[in-house]
RODO-2510 file (C-alpha; in nm, 4 decimals, decimal comma):
residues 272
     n   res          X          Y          Z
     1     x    -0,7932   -13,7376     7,5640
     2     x    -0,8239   -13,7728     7,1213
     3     x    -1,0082   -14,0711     7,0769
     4     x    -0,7607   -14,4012     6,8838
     5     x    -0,7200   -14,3359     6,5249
     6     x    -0,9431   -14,5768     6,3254
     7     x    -0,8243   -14,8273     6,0460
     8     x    -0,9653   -14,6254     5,7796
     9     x    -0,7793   -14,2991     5,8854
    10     x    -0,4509   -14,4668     5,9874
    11     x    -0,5037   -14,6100     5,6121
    12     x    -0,5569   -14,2391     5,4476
    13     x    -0,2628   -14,0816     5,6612
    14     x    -0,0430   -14,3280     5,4880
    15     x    -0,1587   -14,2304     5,1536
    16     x    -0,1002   -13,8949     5,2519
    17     x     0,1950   -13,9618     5,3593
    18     x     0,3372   -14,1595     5,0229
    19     x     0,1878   -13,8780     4,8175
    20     x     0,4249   -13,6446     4,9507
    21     x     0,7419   -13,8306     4,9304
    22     x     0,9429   -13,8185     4,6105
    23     x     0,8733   -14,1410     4,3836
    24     x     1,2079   -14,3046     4,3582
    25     x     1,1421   -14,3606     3,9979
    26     x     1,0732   -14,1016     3,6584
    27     x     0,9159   -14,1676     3,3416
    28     x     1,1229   -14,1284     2,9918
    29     x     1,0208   -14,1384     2,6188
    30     x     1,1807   -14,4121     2,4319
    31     x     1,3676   -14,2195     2,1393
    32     x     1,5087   -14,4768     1,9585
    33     x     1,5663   -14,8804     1,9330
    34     x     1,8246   -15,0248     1,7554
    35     x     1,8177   -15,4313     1,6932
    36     x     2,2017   -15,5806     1,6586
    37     x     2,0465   -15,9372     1,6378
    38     x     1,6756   -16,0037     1,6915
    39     x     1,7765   -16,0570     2,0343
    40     x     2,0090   -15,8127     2,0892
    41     x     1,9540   -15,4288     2,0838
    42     x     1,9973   -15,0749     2,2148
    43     x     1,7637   -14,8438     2,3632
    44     x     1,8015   -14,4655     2,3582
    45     x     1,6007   -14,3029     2,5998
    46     x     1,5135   -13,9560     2,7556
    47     x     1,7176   -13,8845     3,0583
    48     x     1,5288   -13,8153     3,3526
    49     x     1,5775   -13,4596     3,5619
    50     x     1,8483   -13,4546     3,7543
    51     x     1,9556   -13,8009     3,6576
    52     x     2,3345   -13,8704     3,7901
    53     x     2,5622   -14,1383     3,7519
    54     x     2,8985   -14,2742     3,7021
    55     x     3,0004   -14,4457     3,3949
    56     x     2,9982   -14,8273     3,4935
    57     x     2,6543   -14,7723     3,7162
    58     x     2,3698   -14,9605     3,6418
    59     x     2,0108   -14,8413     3,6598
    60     x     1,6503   -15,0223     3,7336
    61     x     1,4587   -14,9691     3,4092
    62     x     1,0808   -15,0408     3,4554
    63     x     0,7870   -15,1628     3,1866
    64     x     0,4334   -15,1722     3,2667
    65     x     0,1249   -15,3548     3,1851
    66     x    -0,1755   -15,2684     3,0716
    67     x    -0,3240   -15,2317     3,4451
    68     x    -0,0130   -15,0032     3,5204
    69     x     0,1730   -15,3232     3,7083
    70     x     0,5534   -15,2689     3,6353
    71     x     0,8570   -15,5116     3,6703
    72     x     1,2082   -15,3981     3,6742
    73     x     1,5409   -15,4981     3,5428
    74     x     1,8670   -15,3287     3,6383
    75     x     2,0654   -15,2330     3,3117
    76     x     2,4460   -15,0521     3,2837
    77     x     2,4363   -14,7260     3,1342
    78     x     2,5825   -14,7224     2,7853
    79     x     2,5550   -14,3166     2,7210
    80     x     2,8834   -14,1441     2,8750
    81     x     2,7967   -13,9628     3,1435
    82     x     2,7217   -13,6117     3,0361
    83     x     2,5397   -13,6862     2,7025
    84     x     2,1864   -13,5709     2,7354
    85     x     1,9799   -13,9137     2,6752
    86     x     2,0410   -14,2259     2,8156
    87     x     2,1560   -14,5427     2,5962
    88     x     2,1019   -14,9057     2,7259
    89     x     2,2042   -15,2177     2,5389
    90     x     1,9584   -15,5157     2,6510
    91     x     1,9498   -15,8522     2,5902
    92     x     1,5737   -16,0371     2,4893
    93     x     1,5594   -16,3445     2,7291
    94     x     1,3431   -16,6373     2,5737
    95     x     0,9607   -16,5895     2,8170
    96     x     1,1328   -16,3736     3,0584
    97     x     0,8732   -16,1396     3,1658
    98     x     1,0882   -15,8334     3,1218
    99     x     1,1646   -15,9211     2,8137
   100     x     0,8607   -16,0371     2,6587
   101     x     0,7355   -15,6432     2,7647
   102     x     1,0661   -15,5531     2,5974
   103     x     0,9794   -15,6602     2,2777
   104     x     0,6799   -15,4584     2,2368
   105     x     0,8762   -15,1357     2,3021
   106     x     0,9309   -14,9162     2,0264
   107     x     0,9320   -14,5110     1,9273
   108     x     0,7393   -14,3366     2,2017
   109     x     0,7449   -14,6049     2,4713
   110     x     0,7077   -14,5348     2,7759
   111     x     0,9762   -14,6497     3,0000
   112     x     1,0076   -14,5812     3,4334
   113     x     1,3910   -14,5453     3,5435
   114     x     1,4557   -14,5096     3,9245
   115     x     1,6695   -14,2119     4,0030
   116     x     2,0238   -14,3074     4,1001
   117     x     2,3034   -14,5154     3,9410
   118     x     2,4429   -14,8508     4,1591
   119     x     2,7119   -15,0716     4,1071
   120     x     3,0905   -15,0700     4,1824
   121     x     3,2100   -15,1515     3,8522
   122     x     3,3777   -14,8295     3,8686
   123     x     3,7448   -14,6607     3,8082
   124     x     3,7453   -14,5028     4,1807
   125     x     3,7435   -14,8885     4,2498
   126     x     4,0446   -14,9320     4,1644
   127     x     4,4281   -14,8352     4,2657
   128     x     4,6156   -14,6383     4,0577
   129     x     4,7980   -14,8843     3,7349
   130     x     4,9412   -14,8773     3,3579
   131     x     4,6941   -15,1417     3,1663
   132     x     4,3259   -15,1203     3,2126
   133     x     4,1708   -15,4393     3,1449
   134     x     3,8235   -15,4817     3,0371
   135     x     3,6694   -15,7938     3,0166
   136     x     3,3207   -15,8412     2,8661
   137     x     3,0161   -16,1282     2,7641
   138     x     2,7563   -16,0265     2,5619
   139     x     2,5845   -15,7129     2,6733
   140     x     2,8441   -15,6715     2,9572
   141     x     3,0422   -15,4784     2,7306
   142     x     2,7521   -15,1688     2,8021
   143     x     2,9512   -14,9968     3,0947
   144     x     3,2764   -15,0293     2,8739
   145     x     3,1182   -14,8349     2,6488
   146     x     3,0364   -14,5328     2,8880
   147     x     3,3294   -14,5251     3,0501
   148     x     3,5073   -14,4498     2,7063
   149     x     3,2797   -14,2494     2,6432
   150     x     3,3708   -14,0729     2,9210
   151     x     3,7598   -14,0830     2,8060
   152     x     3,8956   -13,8462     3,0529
   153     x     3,8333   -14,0897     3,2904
   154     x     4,1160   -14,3417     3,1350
   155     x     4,3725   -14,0644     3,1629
   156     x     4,5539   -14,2414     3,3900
   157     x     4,6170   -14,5337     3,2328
   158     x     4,9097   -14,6012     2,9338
   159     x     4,7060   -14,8653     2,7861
   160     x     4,3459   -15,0106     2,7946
   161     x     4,2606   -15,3427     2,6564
   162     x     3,9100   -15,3801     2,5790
   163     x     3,8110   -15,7698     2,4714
   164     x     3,4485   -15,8591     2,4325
   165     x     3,3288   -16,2015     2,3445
   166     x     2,9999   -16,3236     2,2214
   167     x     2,8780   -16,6065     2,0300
   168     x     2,8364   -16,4727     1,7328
   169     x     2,9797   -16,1970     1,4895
   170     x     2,6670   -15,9808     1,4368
   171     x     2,6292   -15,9775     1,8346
   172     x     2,9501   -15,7288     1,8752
   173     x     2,7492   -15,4616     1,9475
   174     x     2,9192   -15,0945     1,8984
   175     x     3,2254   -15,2762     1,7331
   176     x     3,2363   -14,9544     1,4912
   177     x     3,2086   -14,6989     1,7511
   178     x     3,4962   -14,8756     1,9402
   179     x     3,7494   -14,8673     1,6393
   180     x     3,6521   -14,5286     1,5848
   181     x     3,7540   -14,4306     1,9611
   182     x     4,0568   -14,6412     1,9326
   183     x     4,1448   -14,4089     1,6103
   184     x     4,0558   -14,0805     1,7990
   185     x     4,3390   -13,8492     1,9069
   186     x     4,1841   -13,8354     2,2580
   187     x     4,2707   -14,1926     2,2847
   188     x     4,6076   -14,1269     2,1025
   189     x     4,6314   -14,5074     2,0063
   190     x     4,6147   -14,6182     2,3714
   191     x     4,2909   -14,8551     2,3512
   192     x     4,3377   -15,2069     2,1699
   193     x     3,9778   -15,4061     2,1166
   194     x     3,9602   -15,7562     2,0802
   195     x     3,6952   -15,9126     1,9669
   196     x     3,6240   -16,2926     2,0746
   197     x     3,3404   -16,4715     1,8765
   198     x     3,2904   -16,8480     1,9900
   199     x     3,0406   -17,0121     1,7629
   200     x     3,1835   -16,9218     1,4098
   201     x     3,5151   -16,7908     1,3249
   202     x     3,5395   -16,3920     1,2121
   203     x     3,8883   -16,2994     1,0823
   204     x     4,0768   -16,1096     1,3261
   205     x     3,8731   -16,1956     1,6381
   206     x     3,9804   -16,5072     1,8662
   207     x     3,7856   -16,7960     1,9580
   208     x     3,7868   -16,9143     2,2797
   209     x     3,6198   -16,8557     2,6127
   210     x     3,7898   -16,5241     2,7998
   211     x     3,9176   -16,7668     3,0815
   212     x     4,0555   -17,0389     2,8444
   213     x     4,2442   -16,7352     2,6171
   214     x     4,3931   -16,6085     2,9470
   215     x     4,5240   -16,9222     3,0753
   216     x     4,6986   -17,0256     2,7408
   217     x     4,8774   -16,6617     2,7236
   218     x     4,6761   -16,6130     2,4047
   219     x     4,5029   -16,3135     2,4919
   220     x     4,8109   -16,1311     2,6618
   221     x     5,0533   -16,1880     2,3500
   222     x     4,7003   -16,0690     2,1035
   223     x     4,7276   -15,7432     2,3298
   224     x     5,0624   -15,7501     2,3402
   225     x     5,1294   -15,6836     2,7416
   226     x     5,0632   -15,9641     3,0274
   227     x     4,8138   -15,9204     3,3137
   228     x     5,0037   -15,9092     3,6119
   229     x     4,9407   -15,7508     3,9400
   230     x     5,1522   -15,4884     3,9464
   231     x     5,0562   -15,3087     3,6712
   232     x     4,7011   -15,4238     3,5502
   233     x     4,3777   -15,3290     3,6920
   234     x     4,0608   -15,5635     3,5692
   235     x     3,6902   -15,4657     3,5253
   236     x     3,4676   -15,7868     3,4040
   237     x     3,1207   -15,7762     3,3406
   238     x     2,9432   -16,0178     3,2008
   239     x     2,7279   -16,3447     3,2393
   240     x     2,8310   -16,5407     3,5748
   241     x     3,0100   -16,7929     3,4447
   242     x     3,2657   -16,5092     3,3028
   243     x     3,2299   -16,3212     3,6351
   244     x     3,2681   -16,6649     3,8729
   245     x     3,5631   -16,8081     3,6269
   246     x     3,7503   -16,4593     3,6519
   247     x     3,7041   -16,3813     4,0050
   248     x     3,8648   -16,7241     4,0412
   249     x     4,1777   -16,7052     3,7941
   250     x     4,2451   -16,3239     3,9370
   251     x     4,2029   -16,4495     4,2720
   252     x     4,4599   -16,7128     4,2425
   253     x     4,7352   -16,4658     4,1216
   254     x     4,6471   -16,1949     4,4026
   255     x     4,4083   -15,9468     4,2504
   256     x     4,1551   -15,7998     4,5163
   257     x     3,8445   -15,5884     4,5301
   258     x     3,8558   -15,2890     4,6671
   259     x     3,7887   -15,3601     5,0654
   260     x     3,7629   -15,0782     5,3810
   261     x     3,8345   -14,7809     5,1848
   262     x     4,1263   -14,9656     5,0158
   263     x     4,0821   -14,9639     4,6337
   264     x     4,1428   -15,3266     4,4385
   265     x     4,3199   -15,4456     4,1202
   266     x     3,9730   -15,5641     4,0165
   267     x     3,6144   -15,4832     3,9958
   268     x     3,3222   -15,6938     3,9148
   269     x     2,9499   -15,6183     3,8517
   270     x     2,6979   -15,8418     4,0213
   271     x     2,3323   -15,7488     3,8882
   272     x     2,2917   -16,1258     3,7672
***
């Protein structure tokens, strides 16, 4: 009869054991940083082997300390998803911890990204429709960007309304990039982007909360086509009082999420 395994060799087998599972997570090179706003800016970073997703995922990005003690963040993919980097637009929160690690990272950072895409702000969320809507705060408007970057996926629709609102003018990240889609035979004049700025006004952009331009018609007759059931499908990311408001005023005119295998007229990302 083998003796009980001791403490100290129940404690190595488990080392043993972690050693020879896959990490979850890879490391990538930072390649470039771009700063919108001092607050607000894009990351372009090596993409990790084998790295999958769909565009709307989100991914945990990781940044260690000097004793090699990470914390994570989960961030939507920007880059369309065959390019061969990934792109992340991040927001610098005032002391957050992630944030104050952000703002150190530069050229040649080192940054750990777990292997798989989450989220369900997705197209295969949603039932088949005409108008894509695609509502965005502040850096929500990151899986927008990947999933027209990714413009086969939009085939299906006749027309896709992007609006983004932020609170100010020099926070519409990828504004240029957008326009140049729109303008893009791909697209063949089917996107229309709407910029909302709150805080100052910007000629040609509204200026009111998402919600508030919905319920006063003002953001349907700047698109020029309502939101309605039967023919619009709805992706909002953003921050929650965007997410909580819109989940509420969709809710109320029967927009679902997808449910059982049954795919939704709307889809909302919840990494908040």
């Amino acid at each position: 009869m083998n003796a009980p395994a001791t403490a100290e060799q129940l404690a190595m087998s488990k080392a043993a054991d972690a050693q020879q599972k896959p990490a979850r997570w890879q490391r990538s090179t930072v390649l470039d940083v771009r700063h919108w706003t001092p607050e607000v800016r894009s990351l372009r970073i090596t993409r990790p082997h084998g790295f999958r997703f769909t565009p709307g995922h989100y991914v945990r990005l990781g940044l260690e300390d000097a004793t090699g003690e990470a914390v994570w963040r989960p961030f939507s993919m920007v880059s369309g998803r065959d390019e061969a980097e990934l792109e992340f637009l991040t927001l610098v929160v005032p002391e957050g911890p992630f944030s104050e690690r952000l703002r150190t990272v530069v050229t040649g950072s080192t940054m750990l990204v777990e292997n798989f895409g989450l989220g369900f702000l997705t197209l295969d969320q949603l039932a088949a429709g005409t108008n894509l809507w695609l509502l965005a705060s502040g850096s929500g408007i990151g899986p927008f960007i990947s999933i027209l970057r990714t413009p086969a996926l939009c085939d299906g629709f006749a027309r896709i309304i992007l609006v983004h609102s932020v609170r100010h003018a020099a926070e519409l990240a990828y504004a240029d990039e957008i326009r140049q889609i729109a303008a893009s035979p791909i697209i063949a004049g089917r996107l229309h982007y709407i910029p909302v700025v709150t805080r100052e006004a910007l000629p040609g952009a509204l200026n009111a909360r998402i919600p508030a331009l919905l319920e006063q018609s003002l953001l349907q007759a700047h698109a020029g086509v309502d939101l309605e059931l039967a023919h619009s499908r709805v992706m909002v990311c953003g921050n929650p009082d965007l997410t909580r408001d819109m989940r509420a005023y969709l809710a109320a005119r029967g927009f679902q999420s997808s449910r059982r295998g049954v795919a939704g007229q709307m889809a909302f990302e919840k990494y908040w």
